[in-house]
N, C-alpha and C positions, 0 to 999 in steps of 0.2 A: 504494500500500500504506500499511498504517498508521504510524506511529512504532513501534512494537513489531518492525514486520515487519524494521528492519534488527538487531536483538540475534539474538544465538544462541536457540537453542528454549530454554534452561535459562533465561536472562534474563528472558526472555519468559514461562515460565510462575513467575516469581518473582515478578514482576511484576503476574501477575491474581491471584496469592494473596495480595501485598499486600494489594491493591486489595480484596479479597475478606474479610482480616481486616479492615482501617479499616469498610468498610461492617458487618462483620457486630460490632462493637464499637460503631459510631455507632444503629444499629438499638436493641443491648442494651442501651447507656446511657438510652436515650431510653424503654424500658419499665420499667428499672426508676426512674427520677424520675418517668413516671405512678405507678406502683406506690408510688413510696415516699411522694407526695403521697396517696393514696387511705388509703394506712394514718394518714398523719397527721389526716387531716378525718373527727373524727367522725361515724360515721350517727345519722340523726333515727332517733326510736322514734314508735311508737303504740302503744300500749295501751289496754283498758277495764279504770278503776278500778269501775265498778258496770255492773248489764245493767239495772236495773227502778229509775230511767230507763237508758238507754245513758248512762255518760259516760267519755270519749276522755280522755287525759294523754300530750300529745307531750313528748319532751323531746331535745337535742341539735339544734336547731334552729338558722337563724340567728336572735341577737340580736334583736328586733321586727322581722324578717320578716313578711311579711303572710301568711296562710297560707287556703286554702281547704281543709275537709273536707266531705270526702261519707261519707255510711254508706250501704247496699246491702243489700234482705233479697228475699224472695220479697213480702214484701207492701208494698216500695216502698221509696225512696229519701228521703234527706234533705239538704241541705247547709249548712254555716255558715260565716260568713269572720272571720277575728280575726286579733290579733298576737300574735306572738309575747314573752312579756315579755324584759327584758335579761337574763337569765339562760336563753334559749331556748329557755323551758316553755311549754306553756299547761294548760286543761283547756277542757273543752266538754261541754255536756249536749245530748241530744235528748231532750227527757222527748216521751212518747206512741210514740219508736218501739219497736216487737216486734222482739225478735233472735231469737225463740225458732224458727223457723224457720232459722237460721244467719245469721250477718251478716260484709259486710266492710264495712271502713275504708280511705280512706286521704285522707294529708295529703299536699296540694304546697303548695308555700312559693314566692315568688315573686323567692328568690334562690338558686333551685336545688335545695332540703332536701326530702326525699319519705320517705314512711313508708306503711308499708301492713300488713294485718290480716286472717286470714280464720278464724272458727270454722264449723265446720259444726253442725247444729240437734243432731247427740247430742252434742256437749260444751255447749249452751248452755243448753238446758234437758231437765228428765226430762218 
């Protein structure tokens, strides 16, 4: 039998309720320091500051991360790779692409920072 089995029943189930708070306290401490790092670390953004050319304005980024964007339409794909500057912005043009069909974006960064974008063609042009 187990070590449990020579205590009285009462012992015994005080015992797996211990056992059952420590876990379910070590569990909640452990989601909320995810949680409370997630609120700390700002999200990257993307945006379009202009559509006729397309151009993109990340910011929240890391520091000169190296960053890859792509844009996405119905009439084709584009991508471009830059830094991030020290203050963890960029900007990026695609002159010649069409959004006017609807377009997304999005930025990965290659220390983890991601940003993404999607209008559909009746918000982007009449």
């Amino acid at each position: 039998m187990g070590r449990l089995a020579r205590y009285a029943p009462g012992v015994r189930a005080a015992a797996v309720f211990g056992l059952l708070l420590v876990s379910a306290a070590l569990v909640a401490g452990s989601a909320l320091a995810s949680a409370e790092n997630d609120l700390r670390a700002p999200r990257a953004t993307l945006l379009p500051t202009s559509l006729q050319p397309l151009k993109l304005r990340g910011t929240r980024f890391v520091p000169r991360e190296r960053i890859r964007v792509t844009v996405s339409s119905s009439h084709g794909t584009m991508s471009a790779k830059l830094s991030a500057r020290t203050d963890g912005t960029f900007v990026v043009s695609f002159p010649g692409f069409d959004p006017c069909n609807g377009v997304s974006a999005a930025a990965s960064g290659d220390r983890g920072s991601r940003a993404s974008f999607q209008f559909s063609s009746s918000l982007v042009c009449d």
